[in-house]
mmJSON file of the N, C-alpha and C atoms, coordinates in Angstrom:
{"data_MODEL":{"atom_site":{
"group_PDB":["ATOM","ATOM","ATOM","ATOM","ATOM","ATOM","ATOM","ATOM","ATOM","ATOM","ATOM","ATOM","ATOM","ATOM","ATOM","ATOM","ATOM","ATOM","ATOM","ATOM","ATOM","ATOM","ATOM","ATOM","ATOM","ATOM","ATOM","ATOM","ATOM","ATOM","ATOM","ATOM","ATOM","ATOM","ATOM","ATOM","ATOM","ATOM","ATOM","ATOM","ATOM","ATOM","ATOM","ATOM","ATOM","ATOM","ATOM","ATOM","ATOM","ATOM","ATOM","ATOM","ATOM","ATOM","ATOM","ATOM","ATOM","ATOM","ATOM","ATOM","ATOM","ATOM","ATOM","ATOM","ATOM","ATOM","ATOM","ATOM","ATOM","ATOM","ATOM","ATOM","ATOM","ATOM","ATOM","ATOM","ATOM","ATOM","ATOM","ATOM","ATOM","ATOM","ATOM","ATOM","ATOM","ATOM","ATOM","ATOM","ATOM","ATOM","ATOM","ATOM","ATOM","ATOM","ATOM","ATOM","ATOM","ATOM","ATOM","ATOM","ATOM","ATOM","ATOM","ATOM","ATOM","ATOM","ATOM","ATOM","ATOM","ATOM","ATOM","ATOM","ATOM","ATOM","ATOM","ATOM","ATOM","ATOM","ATOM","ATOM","ATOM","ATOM","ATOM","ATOM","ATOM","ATOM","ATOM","ATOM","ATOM","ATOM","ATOM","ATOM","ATOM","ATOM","ATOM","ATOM","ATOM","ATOM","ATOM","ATOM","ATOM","ATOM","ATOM","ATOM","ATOM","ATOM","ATOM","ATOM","ATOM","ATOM","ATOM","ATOM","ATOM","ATOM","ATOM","ATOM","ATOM","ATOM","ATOM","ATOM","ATOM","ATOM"],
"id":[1,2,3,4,5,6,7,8,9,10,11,12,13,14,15,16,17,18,19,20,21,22,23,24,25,26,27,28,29,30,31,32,33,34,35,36,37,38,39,40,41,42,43,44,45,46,47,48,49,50,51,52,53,54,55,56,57,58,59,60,61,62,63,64,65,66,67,68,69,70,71,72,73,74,75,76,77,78,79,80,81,82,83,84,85,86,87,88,89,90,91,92,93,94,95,96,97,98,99,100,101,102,103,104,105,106,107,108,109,110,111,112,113,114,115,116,117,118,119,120,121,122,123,124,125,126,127,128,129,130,131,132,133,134,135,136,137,138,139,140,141,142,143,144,145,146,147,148,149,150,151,152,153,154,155,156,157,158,159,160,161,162],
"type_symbol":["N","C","C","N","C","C","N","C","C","N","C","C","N","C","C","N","C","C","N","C","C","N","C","C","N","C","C","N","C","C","N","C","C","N","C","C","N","C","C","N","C","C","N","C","C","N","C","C","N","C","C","N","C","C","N","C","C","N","C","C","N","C","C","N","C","C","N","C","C","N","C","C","N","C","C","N","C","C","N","C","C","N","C","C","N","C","C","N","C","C","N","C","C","N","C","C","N","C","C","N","C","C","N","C","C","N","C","C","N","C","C","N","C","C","N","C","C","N","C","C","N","C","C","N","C","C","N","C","C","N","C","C","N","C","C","N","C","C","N","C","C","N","C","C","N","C","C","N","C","C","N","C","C","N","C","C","N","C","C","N","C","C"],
"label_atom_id":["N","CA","C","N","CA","C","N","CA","C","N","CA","C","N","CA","C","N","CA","C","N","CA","C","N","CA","C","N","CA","C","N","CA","C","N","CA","C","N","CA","C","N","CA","C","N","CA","C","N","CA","C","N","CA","C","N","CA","C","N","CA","C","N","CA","C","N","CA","C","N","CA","C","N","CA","C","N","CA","C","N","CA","C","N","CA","C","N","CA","C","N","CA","C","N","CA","C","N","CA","C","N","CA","C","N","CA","C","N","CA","C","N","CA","C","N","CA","C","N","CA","C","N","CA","C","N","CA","C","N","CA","C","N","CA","C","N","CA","C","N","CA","C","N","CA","C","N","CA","C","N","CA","C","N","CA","C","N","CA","C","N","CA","C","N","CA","C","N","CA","C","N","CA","C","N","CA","C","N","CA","C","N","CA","C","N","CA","C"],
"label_alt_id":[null,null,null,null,null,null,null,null,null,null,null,null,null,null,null,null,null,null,null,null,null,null,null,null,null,null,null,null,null,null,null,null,null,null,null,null,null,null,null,null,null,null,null,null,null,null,null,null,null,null,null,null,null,null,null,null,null,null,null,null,null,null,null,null,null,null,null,null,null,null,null,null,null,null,null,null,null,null,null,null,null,null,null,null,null,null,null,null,null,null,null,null,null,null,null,null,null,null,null,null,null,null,null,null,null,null,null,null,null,null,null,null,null,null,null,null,null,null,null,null,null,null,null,null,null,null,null,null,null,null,null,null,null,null,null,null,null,null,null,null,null,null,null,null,null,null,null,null,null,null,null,null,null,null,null,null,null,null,null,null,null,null],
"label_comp_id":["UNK","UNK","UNK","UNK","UNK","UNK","UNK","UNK","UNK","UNK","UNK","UNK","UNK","UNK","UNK","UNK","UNK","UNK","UNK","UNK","UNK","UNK","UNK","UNK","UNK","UNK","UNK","UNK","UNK","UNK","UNK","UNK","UNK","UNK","UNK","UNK","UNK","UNK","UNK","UNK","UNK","UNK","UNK","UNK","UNK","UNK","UNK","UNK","UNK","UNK","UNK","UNK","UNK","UNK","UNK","UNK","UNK","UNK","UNK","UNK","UNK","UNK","UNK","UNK","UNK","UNK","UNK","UNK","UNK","UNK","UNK","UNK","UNK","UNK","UNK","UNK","UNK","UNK","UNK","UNK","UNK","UNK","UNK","UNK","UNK","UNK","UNK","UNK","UNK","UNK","UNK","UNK","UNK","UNK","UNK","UNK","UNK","UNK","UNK","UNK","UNK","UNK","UNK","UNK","UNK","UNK","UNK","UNK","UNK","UNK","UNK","UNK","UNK","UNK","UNK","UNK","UNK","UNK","UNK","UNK","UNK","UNK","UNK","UNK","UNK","UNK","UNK","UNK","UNK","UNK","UNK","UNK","UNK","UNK","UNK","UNK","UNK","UNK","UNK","UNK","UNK","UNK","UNK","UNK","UNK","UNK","UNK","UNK","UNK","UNK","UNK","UNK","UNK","UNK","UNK","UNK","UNK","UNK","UNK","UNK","UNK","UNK"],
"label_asym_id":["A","A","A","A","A","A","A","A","A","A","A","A","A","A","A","A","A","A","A","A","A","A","A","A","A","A","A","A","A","A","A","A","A","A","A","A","A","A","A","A","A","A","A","A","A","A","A","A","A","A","A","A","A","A","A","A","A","A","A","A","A","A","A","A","A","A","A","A","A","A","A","A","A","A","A","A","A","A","A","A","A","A","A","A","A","A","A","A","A","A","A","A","A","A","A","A","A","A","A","A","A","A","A","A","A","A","A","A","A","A","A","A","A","A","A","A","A","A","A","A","A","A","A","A","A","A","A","A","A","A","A","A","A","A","A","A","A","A","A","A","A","A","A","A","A","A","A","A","A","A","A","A","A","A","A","A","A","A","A","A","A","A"],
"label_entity_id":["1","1","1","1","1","1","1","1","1","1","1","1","1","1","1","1","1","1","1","1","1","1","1","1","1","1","1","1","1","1","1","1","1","1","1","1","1","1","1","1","1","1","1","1","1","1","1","1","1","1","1","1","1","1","1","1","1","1","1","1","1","1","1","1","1","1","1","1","1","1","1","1","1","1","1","1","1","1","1","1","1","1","1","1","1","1","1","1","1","1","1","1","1","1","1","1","1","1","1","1","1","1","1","1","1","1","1","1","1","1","1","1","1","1","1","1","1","1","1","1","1","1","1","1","1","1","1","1","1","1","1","1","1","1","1","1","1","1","1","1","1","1","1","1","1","1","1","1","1","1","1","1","1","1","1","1","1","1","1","1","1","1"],
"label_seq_id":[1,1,1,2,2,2,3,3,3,4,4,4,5,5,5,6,6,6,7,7,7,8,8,8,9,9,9,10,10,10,11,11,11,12,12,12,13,13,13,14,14,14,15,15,15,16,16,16,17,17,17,18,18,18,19,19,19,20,20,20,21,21,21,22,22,22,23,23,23,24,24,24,25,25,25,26,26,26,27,27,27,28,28,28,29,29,29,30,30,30,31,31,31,32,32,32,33,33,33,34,34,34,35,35,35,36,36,36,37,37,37,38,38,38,39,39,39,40,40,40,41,41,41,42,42,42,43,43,43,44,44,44,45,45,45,46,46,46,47,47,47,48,48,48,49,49,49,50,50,50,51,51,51,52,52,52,53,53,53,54,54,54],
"pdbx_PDB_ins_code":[null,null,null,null,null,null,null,null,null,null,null,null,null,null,null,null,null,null,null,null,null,null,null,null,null,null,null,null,null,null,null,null,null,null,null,null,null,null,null,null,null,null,null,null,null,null,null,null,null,null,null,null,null,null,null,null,null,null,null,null,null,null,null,null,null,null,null,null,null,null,null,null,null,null,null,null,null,null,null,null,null,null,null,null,null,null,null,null,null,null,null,null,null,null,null,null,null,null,null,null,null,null,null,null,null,null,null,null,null,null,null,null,null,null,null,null,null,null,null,null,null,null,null,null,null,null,null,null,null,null,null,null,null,null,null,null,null,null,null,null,null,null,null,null,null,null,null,null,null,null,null,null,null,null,null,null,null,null,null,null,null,null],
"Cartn_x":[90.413,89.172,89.437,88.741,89.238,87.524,87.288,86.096,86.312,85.486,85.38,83.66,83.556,82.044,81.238,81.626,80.719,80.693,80.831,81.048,82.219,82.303,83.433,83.501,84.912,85.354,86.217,86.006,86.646,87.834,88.839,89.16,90.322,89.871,90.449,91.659,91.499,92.546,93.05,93.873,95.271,96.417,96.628,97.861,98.399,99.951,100.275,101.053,100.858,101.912,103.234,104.345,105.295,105.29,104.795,105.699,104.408,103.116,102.055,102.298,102.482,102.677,101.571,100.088,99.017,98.696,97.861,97.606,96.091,95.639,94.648,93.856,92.402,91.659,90.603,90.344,89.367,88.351,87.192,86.174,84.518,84.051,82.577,81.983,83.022,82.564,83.018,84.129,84.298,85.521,86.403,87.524,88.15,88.898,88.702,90.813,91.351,92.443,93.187,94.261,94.726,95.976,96.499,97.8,98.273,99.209,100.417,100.932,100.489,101.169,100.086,99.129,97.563,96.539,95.86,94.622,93.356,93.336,92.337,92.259,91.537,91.158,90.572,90.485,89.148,88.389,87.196,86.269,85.735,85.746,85.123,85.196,86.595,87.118,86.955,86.076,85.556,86.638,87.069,87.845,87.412,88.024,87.234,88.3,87.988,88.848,88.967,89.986,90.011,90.181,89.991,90.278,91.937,92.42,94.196,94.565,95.886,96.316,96.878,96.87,96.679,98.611],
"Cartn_y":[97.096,96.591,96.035,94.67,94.469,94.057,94.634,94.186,93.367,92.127,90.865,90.918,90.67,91.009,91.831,92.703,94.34,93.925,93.035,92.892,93.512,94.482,95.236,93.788,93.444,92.608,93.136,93.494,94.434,93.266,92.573,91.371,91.68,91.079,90.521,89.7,88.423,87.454,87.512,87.728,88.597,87.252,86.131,85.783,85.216,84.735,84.213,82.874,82.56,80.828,80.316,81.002,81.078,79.188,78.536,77.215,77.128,77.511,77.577,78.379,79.647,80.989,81.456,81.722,81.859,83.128,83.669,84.482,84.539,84.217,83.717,85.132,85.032,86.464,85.711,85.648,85.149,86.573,86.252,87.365,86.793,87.068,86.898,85.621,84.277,82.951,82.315,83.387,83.439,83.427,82.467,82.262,82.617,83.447,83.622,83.36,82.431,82.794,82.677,83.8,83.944,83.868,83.197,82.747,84.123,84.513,85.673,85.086,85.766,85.335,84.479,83.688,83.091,83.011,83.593,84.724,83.167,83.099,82.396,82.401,82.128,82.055,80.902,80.856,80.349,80.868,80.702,80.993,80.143,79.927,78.667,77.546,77.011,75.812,75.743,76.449,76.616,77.564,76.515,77.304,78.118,79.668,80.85,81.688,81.762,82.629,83.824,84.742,85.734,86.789,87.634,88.492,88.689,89.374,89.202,88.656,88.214,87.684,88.936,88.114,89.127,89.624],
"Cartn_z":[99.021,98.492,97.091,97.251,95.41,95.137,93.467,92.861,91.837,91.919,91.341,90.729,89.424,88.925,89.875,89.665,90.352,91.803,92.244,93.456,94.567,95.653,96.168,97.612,97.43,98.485,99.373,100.865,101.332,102.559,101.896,102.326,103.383,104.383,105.87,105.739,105.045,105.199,103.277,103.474,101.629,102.93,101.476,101.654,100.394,100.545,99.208,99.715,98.638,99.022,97.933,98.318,97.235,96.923,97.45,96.908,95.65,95.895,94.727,93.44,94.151,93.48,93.289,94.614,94.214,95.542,95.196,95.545,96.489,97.466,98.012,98.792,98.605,99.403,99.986,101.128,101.884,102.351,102.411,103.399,102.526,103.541,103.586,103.362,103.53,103.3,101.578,101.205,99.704,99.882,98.726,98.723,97.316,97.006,95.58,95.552,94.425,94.351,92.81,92.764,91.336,91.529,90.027,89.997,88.894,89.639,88.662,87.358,86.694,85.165,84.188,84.978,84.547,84.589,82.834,82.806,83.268,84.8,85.161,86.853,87.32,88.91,89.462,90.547,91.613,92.263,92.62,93.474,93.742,95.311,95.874,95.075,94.783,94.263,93.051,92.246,90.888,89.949,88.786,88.182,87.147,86.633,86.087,85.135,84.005,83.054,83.029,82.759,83.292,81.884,81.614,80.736,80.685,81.562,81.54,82.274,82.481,83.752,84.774,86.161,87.156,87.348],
"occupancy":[1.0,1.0,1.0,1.0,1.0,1.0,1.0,1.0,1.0,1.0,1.0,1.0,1.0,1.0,1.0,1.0,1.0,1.0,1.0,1.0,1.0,1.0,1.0,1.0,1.0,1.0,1.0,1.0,1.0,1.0,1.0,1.0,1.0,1.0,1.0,1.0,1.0,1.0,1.0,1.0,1.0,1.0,1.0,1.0,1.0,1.0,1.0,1.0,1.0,1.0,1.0,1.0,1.0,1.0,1.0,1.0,1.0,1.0,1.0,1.0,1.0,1.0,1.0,1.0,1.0,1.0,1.0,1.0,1.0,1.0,1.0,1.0,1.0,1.0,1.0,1.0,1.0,1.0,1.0,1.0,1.0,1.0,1.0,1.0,1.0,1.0,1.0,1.0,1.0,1.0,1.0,1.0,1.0,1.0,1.0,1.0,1.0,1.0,1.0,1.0,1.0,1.0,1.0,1.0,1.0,1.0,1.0,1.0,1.0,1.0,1.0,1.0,1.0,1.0,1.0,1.0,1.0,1.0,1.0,1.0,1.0,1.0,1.0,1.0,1.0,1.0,1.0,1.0,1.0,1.0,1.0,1.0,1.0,1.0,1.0,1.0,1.0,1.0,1.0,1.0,1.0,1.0,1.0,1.0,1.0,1.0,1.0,1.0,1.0,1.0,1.0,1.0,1.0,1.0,1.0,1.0,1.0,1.0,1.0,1.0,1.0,1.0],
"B_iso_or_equiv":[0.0,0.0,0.0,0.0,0.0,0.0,0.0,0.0,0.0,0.0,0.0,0.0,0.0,0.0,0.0,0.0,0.0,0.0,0.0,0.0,0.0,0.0,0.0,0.0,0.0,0.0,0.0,0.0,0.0,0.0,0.0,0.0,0.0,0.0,0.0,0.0,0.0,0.0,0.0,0.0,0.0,0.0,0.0,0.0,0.0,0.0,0.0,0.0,0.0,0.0,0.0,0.0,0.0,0.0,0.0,0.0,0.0,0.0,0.0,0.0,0.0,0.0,0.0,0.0,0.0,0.0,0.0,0.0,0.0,0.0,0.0,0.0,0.0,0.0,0.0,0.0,0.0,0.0,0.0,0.0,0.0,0.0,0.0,0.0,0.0,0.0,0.0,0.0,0.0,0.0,0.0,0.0,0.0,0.0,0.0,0.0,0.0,0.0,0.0,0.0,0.0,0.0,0.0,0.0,0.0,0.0,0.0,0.0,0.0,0.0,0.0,0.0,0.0,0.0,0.0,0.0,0.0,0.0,0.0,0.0,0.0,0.0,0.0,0.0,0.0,0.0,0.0,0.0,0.0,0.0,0.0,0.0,0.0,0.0,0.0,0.0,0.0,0.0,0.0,0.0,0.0,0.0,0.0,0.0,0.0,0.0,0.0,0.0,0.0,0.0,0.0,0.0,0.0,0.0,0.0,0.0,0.0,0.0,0.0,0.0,0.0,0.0],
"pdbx_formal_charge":[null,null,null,null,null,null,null,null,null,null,null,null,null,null,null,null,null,null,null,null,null,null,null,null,null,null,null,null,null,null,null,null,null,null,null,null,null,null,null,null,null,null,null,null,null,null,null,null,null,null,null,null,null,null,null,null,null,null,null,null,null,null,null,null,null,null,null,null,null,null,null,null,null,null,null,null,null,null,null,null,null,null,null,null,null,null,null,null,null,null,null,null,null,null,null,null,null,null,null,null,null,null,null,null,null,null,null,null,null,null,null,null,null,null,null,null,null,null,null,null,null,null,null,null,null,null,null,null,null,null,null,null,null,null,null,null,null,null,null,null,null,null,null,null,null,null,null,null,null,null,null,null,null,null,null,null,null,null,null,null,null,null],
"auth_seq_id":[1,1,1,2,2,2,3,3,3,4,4,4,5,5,5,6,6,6,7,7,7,8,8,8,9,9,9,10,10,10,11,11,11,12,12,12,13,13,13,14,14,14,15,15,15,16,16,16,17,17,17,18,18,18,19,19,19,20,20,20,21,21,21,22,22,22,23,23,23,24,24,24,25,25,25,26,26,26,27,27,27,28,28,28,29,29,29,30,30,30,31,31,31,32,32,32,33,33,33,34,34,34,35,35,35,36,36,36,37,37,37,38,38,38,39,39,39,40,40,40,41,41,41,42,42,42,43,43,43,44,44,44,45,45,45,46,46,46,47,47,47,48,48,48,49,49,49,50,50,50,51,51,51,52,52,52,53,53,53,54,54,54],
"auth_comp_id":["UNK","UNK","UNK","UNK","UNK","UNK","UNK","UNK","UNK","UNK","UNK","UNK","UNK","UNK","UNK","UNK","UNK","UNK","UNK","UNK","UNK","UNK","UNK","UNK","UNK","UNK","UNK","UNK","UNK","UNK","UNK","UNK","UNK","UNK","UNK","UNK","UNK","UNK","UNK","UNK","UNK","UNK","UNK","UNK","UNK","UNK","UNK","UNK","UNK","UNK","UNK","UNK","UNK","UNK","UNK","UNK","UNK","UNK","UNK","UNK","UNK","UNK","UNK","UNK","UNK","UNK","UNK","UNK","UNK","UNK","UNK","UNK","UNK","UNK","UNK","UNK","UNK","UNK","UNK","UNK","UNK","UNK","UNK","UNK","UNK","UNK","UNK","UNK","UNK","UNK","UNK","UNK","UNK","UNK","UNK","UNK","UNK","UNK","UNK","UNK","UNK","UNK","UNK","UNK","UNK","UNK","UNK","UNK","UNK","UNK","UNK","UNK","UNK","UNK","UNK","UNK","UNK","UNK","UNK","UNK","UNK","UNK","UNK","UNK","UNK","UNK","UNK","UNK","UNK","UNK","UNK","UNK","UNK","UNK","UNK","UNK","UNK","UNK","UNK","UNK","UNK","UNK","UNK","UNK","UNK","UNK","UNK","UNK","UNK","UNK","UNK","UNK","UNK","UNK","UNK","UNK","UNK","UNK","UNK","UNK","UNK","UNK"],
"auth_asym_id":["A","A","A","A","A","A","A","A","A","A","A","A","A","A","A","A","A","A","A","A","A","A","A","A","A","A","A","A","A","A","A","A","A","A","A","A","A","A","A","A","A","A","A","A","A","A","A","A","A","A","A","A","A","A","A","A","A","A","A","A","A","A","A","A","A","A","A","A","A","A","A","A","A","A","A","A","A","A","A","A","A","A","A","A","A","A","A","A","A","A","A","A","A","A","A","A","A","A","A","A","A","A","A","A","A","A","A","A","A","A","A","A","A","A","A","A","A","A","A","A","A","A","A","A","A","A","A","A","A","A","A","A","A","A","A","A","A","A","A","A","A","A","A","A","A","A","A","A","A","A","A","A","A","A","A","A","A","A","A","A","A","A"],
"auth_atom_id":["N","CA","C","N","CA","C","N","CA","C","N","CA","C","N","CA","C","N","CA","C","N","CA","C","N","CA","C","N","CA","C","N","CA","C","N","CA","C","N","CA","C","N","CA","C","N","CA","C","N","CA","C","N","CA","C","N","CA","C","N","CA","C","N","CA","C","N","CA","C","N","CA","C","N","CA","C","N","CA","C","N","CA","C","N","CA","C","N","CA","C","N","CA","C","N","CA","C","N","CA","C","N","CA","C","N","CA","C","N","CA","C","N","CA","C","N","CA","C","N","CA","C","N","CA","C","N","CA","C","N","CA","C","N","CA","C","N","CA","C","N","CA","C","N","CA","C","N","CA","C","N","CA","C","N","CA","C","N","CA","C","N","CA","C","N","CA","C","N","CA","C","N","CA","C","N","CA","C","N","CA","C","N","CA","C","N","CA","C"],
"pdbx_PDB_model_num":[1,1,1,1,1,1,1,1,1,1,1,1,1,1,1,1,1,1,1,1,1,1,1,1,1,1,1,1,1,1,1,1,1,1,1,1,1,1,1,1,1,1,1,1,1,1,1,1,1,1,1,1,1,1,1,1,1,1,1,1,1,1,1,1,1,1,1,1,1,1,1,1,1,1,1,1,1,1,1,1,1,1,1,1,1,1,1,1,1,1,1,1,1,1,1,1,1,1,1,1,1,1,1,1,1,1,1,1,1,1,1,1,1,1,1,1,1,1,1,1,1,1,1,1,1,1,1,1,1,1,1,1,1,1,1,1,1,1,1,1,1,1,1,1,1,1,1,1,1,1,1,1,1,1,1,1,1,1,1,1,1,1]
}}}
């Protein structure tokens, strides 16, 4: 389970894409993905700053 703004995402589809280096979580119509080493994300294509990097 990972929580994203108080939100608990209990995610189905966890993959990674070494040629990106990103880290992708699909479930509930929500796509959220973070890059290792950069304090920022996506969600649903929308890019989002992150407090640390992941």
């Amino acid at each position: 389970m990972v929580r994203y703004e108080g939100i608990a995402y209990s995610c189905k589809g966890i993959g990674w894409d070494a040629v990106t280096e990103t880290v992708t979580l699909q479930e509930a119509g929500h796509i959220l993905r973070f890059y290792p080493g950069r304090a920022e994300m996506e969600r649903d294509g929308r890019r989002q700053a992150l407090d640390a990097a992941p």
